[in-house]
N, C-alpha and C positions, 0 to 999 in steps of 0.2 A: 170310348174304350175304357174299362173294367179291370184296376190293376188289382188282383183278389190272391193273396197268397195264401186263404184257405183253399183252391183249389188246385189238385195237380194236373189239370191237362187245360190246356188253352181253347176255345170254344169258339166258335164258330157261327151266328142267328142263322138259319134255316134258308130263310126268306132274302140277306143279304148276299150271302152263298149262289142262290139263285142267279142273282144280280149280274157276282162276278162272272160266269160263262166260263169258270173255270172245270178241267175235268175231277169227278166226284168220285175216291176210291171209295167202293163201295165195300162196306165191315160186313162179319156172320151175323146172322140175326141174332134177336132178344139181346144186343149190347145196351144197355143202359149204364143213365150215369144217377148215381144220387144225388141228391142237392142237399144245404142245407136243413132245408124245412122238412130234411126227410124224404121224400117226393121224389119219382125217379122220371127220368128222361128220358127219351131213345133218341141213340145217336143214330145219324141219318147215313154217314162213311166219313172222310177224313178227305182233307184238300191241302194240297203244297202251294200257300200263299208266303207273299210278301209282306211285312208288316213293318210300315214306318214309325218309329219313334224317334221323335227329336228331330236331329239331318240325318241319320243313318236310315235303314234298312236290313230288315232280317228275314231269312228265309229259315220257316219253321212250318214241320206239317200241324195242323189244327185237326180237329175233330166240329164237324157239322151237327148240329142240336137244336132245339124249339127250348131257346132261350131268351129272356128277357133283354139281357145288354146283346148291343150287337156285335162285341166281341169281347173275352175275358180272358186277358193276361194270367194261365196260370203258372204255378211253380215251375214246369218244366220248361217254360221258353226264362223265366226268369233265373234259372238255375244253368240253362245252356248258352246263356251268352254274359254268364257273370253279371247280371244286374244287383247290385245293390239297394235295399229297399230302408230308407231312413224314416221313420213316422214320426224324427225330432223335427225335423225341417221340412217334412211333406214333399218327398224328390224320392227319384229314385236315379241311380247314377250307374251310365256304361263308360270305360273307355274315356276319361277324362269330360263326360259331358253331365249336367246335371237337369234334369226333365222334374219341372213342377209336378204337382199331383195337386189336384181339384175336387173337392168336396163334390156330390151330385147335386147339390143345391147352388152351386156356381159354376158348372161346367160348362151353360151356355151364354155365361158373361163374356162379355166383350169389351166394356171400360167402366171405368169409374171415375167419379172427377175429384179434385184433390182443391182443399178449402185453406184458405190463408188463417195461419192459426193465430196470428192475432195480426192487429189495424200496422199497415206498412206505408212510408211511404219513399216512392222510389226516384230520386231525385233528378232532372232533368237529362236527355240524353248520358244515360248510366245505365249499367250493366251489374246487379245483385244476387242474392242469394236469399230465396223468402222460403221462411218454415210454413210448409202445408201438413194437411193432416188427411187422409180419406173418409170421402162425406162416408160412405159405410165401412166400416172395420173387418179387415178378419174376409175379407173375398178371398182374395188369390195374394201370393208374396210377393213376387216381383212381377215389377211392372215398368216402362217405358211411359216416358213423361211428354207430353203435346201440346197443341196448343189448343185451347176449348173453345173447338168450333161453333158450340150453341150459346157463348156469350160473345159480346162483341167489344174487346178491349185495343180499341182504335193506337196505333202507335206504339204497340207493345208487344215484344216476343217472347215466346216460351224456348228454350231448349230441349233436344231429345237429350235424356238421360236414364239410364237404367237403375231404377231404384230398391231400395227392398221397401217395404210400406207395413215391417212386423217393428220400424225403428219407431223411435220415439216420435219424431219429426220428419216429412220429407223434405229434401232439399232442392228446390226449384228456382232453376236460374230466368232471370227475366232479363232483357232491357226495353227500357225506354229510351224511343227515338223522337219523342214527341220536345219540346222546348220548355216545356214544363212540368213541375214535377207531376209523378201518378200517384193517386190515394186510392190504397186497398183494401178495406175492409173486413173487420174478423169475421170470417165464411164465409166471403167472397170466393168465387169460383175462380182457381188461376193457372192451373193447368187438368188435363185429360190422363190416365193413365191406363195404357192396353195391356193382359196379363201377358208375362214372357213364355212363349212358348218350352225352349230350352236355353242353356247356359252351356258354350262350350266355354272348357276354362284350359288356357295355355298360359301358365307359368313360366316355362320356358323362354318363351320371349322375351321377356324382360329378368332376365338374370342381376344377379350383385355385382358383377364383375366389372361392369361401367365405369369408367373413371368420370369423375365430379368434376365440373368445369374448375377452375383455380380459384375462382372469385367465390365459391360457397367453400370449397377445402380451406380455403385462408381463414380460420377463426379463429384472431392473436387473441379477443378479448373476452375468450371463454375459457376454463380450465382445464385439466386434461380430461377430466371425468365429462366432463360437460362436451367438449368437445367431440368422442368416444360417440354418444348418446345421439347428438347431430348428425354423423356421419350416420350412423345406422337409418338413422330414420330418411335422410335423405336417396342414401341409397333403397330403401325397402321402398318408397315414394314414388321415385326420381323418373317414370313414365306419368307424374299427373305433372310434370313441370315445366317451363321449357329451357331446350337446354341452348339455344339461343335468339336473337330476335329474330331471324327468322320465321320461329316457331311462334303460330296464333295460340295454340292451344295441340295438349296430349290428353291420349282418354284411351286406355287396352281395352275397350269394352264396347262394343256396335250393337 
């Protein structure tokens, strides 16, 4: 799918149209549409589909065409359901949710593997934190971290984590279960990462209003400035931490 804000009407391939077995409101003759290159098109009638973006679903009519993408988001569906279109960050964003956007030279990627950026090593039954880099740069932003199925690191786990991979560094947690320590290698392959399809973002759920366990508000031996500074961050934080041993681990982000 074809996110094209030079175009104002949303488009429809011919041939997939076909596909769907949906009914075809048939337009007056001689409708064409112009293209870029100048070049005009005949639209074939207009159809009332569904179109999934992200988890949602939007019902917009389209216009059927002998076009090359086999659908093209134009202005008008992006103008009737308030999408926002950011070309700083490559998203475009409804409704509190953020949808990657894909270069046509990476749109039928599916992973990439992510390279230990420099020699690690991780010391017997431990659980760390290794700096990866992406063996190619610049694919897709976010991505979901795995474990790399096509090397075979006996005794070793990758965590899922949802990463951005525009940072300097990716952060990849590992352990080892094995009894002795693991040696990693700079370029070593150490985890997989899948692009994110969308990002729904709820803030709400983790509000500032949480009161701080006692044993982190108790800071006799910082000053008050200092103190101030703690608190914030603890609180702005305070869903990556646990707030007591019951708790293995917190993470607002699946």
């Amino acid at each position: 799918m074809l996110v094209d804000t030079g175009t104002n009407v949303t488009l429809l391939k011919t041939d997939l149209a076909q596909k769907l077995k949906e009914q075809l409101i048939y337009t007056g003759p001689n409708i064409s549409l112009k293209t870029a290159t100048g070049e005009k098109t005949e639209v074939r009638g207009k159809l009332d589909a569904s179109i999934e973006c992200g988890s949602r679903k939007f019902h917009h009519r389209i216009s059927v065409a002998d076009v090359t993408d086999p659908c093209i988001l134009g202005l008008d569906f992006l103008k009737k359901f308030n999408f926002t279109v950011d070309l700083e960050k490559n998203e475009i964003r409804t409704g509190g949710e953020e949808i990657p956007l894909f270069s046509a030279s990476v749109q039928h990627l599916k992973s990439c593997s992510v390279l230990a950026k420099k020699r690690t090593i991780i010391p017997a039954r431990s659980e760390c934190l290794i700096q990866g880099v992406p063996e190619v740069p610049e694919q897709f932003r976010y991505a979901v971290t795995d474990f790399p199925s096509q090397v075979s690191q006996k005794g070793v786990l990758v965590a899922a984590a949802l990463v951005d991979l525009e940072r300097e560094a990716i952060p990849v947690r590992v352990l080892n279960l094995n009894n002795k320590p693991k040696i990693l290698d700079e370029g070593a392959v150490i985890a997989t990462c899948e692009p994110v399809v969308d990002i729904v973002a709820r803030p709400q759920e983790f509000s500032g209003a949480q009161h701080l366990p006692s044993s982190l508000d108790n800071l006799e031996i910082l000053d008050e400035g200092q103190r101030t500074a703690v608190r914030k961050l603890l609180k702005e934080f305070q869903n990556l931490f646990s707030t007591c041993d019951a708790d293995v681990s917190r993470y607002d982000t699946t």
